[in-house]
PALODO-423982 format. One record per residue (C-alpha): residue in three letters; residue number from 1; x, y, z. Coordinates in Angstrom, 3 decimals. Layout:
REC_resn_resi_px_py_pz
REC_ala_NUM_X_Y_Z $
...
This chain:
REC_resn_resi_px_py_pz
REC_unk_1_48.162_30.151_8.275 $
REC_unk_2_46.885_33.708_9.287 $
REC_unk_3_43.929_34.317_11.828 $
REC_unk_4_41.480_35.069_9.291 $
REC_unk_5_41.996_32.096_7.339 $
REC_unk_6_41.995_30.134_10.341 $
REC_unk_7_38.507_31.939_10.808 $
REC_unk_8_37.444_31.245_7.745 $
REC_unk_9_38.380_27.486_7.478 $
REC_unk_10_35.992_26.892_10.975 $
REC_unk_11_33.367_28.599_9.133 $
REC_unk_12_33.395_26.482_6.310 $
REC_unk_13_33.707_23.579_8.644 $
REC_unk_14_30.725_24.484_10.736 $
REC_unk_15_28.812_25.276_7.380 $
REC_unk_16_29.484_21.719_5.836 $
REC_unk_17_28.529_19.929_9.168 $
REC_unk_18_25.361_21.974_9.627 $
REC_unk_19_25.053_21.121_5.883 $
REC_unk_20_25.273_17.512_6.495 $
REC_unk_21_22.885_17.468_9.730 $
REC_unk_22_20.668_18.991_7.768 $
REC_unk_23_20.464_16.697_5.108 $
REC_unk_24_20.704_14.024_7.081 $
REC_unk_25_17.360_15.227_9.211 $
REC_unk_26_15.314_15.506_5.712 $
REC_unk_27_16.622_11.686_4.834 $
REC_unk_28_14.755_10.413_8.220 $
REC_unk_29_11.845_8.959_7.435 $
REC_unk_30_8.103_10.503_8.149 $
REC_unk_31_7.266_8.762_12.030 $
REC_unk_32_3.618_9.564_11.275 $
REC_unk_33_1.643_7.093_12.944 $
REC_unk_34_-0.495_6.820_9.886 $
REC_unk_35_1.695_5.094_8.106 $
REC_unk_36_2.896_1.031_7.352 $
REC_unk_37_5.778_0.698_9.427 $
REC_unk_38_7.541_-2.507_9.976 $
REC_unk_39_6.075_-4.189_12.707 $
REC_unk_40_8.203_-7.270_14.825 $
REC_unk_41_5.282_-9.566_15.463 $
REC_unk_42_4.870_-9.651_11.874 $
REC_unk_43_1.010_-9.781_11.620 $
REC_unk_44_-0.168_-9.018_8.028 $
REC_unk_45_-3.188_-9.036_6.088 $
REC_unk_46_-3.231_-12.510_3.845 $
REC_unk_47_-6.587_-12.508_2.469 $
REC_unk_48_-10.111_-10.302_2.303 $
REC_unk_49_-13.406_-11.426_1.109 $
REC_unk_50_-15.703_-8.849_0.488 $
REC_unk_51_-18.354_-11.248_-1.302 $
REC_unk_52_-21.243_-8.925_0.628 $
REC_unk_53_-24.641_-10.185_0.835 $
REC_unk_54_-27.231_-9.858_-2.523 $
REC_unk_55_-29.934_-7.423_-2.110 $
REC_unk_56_-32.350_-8.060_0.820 $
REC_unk_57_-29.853_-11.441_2.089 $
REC_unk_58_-28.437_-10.125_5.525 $
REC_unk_59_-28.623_-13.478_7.044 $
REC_unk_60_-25.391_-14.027_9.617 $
REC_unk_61_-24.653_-16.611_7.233 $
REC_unk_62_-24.243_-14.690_4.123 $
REC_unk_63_-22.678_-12.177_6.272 $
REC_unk_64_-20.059_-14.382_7.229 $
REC_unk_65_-18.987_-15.021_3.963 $
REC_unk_66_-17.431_-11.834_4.226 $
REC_unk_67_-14.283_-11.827_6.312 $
REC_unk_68_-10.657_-10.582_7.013 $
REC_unk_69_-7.842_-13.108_7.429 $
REC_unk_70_-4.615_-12.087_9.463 $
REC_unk_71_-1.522_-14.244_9.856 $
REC_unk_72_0.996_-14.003_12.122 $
REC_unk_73_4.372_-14.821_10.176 $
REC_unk_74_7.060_-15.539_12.766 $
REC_unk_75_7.091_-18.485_15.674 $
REC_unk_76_6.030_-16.365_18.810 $
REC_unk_77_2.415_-15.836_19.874 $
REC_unk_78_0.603_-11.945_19.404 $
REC_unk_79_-1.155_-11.013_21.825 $
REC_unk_80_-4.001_-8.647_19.828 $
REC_unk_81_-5.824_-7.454_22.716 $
REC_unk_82_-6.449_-3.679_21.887 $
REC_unk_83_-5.780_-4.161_17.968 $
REC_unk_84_-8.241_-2.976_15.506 $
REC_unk_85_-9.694_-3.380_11.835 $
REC_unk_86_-11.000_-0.756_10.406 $
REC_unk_87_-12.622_0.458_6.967 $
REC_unk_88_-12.271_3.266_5.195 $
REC_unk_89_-15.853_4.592_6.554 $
REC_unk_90_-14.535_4.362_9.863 $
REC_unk_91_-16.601_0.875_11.295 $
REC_unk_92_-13.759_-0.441_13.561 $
REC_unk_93_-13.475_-4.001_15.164 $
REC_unk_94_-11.449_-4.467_18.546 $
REC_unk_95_-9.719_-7.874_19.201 $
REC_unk_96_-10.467_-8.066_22.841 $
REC_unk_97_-8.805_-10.978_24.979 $
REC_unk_98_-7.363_-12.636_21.414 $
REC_unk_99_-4.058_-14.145_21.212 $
REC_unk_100_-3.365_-15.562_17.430 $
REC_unk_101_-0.231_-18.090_17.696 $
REC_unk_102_3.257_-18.250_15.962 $
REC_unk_103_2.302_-19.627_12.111 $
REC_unk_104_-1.520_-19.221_12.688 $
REC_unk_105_-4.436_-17.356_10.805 $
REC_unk_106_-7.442_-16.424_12.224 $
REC_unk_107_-10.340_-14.795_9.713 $
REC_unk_108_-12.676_-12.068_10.930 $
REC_unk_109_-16.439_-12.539_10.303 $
REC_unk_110_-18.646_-9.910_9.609 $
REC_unk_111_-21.567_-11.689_11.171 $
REC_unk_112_-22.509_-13.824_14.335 $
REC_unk_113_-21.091_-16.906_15.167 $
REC_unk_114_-19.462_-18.805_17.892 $
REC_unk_115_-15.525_-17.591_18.508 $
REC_unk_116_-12.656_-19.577_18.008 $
REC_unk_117_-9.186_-20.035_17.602 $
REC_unk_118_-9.872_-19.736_14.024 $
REC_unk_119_-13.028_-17.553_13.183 $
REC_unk_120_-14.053_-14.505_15.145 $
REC_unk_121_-17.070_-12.550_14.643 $
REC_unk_122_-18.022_-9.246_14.706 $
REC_unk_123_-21.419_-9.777_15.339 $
REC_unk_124_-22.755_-7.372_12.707 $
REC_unk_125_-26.285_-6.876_11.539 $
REC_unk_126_-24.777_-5.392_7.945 $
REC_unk_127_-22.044_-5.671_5.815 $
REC_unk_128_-18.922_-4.010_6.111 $
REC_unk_129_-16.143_-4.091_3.616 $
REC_unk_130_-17.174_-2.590_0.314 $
REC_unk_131_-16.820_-5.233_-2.444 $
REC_unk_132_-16.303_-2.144_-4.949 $
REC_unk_133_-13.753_-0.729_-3.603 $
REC_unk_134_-12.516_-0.027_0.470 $
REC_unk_135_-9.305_-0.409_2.641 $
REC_unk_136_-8.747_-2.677_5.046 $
REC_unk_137_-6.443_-1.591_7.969 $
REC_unk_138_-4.846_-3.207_11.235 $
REC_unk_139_-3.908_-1.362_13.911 $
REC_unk_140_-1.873_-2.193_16.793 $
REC_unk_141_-3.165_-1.117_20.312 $
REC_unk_142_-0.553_1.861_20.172 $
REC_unk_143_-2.681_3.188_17.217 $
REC_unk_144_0.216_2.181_14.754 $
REC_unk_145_-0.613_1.055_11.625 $
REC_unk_146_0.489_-2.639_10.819 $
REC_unk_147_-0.801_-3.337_7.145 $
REC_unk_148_-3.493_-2.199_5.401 $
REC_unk_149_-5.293_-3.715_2.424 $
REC_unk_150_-6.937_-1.880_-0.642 $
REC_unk_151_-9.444_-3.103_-3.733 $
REC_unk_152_-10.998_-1.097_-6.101 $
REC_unk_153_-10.568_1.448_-9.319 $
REC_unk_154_-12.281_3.917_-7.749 $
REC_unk_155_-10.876_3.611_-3.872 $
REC_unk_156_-9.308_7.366_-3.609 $
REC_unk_157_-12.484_8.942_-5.966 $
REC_unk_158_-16.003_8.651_-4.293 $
REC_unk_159_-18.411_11.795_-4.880 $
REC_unk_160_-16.682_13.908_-7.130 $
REC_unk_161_-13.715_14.464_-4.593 $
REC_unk_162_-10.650_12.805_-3.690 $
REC_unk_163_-10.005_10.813_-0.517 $
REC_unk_164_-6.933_9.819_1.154 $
């Protein structure tokens, strides 16, 4: 073989594995902390209830009726201190000092009541989660998103514009 085939053979070779790395980085996927990633605790979203109050009924009681159930999945405890719910209008809860054990479900009230192991509260004057149409989404206390939760036709079109 001469020298400038030799030449020309690493060139190739160097173009195919730059090819390759290349492709390979584009096949990753996103790491935006914005989106559902699999999470290993395994705590998901299993029911919403956005039954909000009628007109001029913002008793703590009706308010409760609307709520957010999470279950953790696997055998081993979560610790959710730090986690968050949030809406698409930005009104966040924060699990503080709440650990939900392995096979459990805990619903979050909109209202006032006495915590539990169960039920927590938010301790809310008004409602929260749009029975039209809103999104739901957990948050781990790294900011990562663990499941989110949408209802609605009109949940990306409010206004005349679109939201994400």
């Amino acid at each position: 073989m001469s020298a400038s085939a030799s030449v020309s053979a690493r060139r190739l070779t160097a173009a195919a594995l730059a090819a390759g790395a290349l492709v390979g980085a584009v096949a990753l996927p996103a790491s935006a902390s914005d989106h559902v990633r699999p999470d290993r605790t395994r705590v998901e979203i299993s029911a919403v209830h956005h039954a909000s109050p009628g007109r001029g009924d913002r008793s703590y009681r009706e308010l409760n009726k609307e709520w957010v159930e999470l279950t953790n999945t696997r055998r081993q405890s979560v610790n959710l201190d730090g986690w968050t719910l949030e809406d698409e209008d930005g009104r966040t809860y924060t699990f503080d000092h709440y650990r939900l054990e392995g096979r459990a479900t805990v619903r979050v009230h909109t209202g006032q009541g006495r915590d539990s192991r169960t039920d927590l509260y938010q301790d809310r004057h008004n409602s929260v989660w749009d029975r039209r149409s809103d999104t739901v989404t957990l948050r781990n206390d790294h900011g990562r998103v663990i499941d989110q939760e949408s209802w609605g036709y009109e949940r990306h079109h409010r206004g005349g514009g679109f939201r994400r």
